[in-house]
N, C-alpha and C positions, 0 to 999 in steps of 0.2 A: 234665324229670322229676325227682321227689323220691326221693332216695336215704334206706334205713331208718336211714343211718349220719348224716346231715346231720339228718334229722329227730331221730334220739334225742340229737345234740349239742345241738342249739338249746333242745330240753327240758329237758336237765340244765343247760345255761345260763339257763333259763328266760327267753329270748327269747321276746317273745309274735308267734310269727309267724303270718300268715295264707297260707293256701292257695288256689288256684280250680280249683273241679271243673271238671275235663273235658268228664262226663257228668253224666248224674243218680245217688245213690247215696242207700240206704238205711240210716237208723240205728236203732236197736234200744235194747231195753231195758237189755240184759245183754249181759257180753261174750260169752258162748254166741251170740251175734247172733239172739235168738230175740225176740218180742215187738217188731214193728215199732213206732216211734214218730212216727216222721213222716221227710221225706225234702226230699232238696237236689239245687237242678238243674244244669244246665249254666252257668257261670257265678257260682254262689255261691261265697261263703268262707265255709271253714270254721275255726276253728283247732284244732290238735290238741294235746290236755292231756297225753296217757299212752297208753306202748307196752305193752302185752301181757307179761309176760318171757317167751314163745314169739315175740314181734312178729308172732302172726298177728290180734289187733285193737288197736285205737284207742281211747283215749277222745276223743271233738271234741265241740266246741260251733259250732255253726250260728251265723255272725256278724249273721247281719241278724238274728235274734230270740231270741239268747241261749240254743236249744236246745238240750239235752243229749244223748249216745247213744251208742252204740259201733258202729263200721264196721269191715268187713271188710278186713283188710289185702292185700286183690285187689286193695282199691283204691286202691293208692299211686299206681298207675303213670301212674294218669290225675290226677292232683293237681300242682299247677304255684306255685311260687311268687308268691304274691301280689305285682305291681309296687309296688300303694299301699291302705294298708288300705281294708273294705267304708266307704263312706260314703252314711248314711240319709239320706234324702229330709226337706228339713222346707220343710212345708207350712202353709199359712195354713186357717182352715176354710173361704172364699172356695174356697180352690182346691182342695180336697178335693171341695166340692161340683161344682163343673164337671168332675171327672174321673169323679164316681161310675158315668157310663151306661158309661162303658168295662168298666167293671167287670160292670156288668149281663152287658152282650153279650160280655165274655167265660166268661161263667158258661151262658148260651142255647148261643154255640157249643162248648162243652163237654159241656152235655145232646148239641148232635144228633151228634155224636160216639159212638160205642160204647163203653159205659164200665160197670162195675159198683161198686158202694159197697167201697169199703179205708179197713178200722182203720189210721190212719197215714198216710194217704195225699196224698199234698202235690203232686204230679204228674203231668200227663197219660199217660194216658186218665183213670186211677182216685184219688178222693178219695175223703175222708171229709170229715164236714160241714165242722169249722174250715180245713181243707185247701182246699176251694173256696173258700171267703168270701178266706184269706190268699193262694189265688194270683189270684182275681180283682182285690183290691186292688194287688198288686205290679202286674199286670199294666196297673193303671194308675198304676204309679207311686207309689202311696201301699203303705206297711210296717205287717204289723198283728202281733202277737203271734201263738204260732201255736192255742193251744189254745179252746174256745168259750168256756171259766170267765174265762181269760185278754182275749178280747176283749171280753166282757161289762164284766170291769172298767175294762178300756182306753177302752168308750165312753159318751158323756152319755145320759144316762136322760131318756126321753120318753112321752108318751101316744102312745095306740095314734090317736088324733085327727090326731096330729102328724106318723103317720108318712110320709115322703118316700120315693121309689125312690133304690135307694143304704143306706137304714138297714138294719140289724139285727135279727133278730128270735131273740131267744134260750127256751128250752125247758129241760124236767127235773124237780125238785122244790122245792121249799119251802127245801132248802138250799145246793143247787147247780145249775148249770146244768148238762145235758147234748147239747145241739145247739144251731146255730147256721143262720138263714137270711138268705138276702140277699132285702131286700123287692125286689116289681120294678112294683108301685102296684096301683091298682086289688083292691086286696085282698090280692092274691096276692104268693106268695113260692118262690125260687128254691134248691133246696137238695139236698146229696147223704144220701140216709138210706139204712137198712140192710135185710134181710130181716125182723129180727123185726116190725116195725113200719109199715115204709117204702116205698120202689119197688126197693131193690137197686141206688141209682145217683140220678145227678142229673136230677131231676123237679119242675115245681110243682105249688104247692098253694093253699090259700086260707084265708085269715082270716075270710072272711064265708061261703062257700058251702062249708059242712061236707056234702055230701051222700057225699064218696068219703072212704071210713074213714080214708085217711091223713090227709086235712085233718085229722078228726072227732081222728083219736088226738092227731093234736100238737098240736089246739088246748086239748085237754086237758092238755096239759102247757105249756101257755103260761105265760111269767117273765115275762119283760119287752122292752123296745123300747128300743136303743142307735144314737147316732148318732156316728159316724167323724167327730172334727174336729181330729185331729191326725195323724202319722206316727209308725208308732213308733221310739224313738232304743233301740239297745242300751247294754247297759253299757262294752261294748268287752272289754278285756283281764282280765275278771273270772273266776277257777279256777271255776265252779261244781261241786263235789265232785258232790254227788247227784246221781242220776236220779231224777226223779219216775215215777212210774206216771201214764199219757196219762190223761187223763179224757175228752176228748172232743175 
């Protein structure tokens, strides 16, 4: 277990050490811990930037994809010193494609699963859109950035002709994206959306048969078609200062 005294040493030495979660733990916008941002499971590293002067939060950064936020200092207790730091998966596009069905079915057995749509949301039961696509990928092994603007850029830009089960289909307006789906062929696509728009949770939909409004809305906000042909590598031991505000 991590002590708050071992921890705030290493800081002011500015050791850049790495942690592994316990459990799953959720990170926030602000250190008020309000505004969830996305979330880390059993088994991540995290590294921690900055104590609280109360030390009841954190600032961390999420090691496999360089996320920012602030956690609740509940959760020392279950954080464990890191043996050897997080190391990314790197992958060929060869071998990205043969993992992609993993991916698939782990995004199907997640729908039959009980689940509703979360802002933030990175782990089982409840995601939100890039949260599915990123734990689907992990899940087979491939690391994707966590945000949907974010893996937009992260992947190769294709026709909608082109598209493969395993691609991307990202959503929003003219100058950003703001959702993200995992195609799963035959038209259709695999995705968690919201109430205003959406099913409340992870559901598909379709590219070509818009007769149920949800297709109909988001293929109105259709961007573009990305394909996954790398893993993603982190910066590693880099301060990111900011919090960004989640987009998507």
């Amino acid at each position: 277990m991590v002590t708050l005294e071992a921890l705030q040493d290493g800081i002011y030495r500015g050791a850049v050490q790495q942690y592994v979660c316990g459990h799953a733990i959720d990170l926030y916008q602000s250190p008020t811990c309000q505004g969830l941002v996305t979330q880390v499971d059993v088994g991540d590293h995290l590294r921690i930037l900055e104590v609280s002067k109360d030390s009841k939060v954190f600032r961390v950064c999420s090691c496999k994809d360089d996320y920012p936020g602030w956690i609740s200092g509940k959760y020392l207790h279950s954080l464990t010193v890191a043996s050897r730091p997080y190391q990314p998966p790197m992958l060929s596009a060869d071998e990205i494609r043969g993992r992609v069905e993993k991916a698939i079915a782990f995004s199907k057995a997640a729908m039959a699963a009980p689940n509703e749509y979360l802002w933030g949301g990175a782990t089982a039961p409840n995601y939100d859109c890039s949260g599915l696509v990123q734990s689907a990928f992990a899940f087979a092994g491939i690391q994707l950035p966590r945000d949907s603007y974010q893996q937009e850029d992260f992947t190769e830009r294709l026709s909608q002709g082109d598209l493969q089960p395993g691609d991307l289909i990202f959503f929003g307006t003219p100058a950003r994206t703001t959702h993200v789906a995992l195609y799963i062929g035959e038209g259709r696509y695999i995705h968690s959306s919201g109430k205003d728009k959406g099913r409340n949770g992870i559901g598909i939909d379709s590219l070509v048969d818009l007769s149920h409004p949800v297709s109909q809305g988001y293929y109105d906000l259709l961007r573009c078609f990305g394909r996954v042909t790398k893993s993603y590598q982190p910066s590693g031991g880099r301060d990111r200062k900011g919090v960004g505000l989640k987009q998507s």
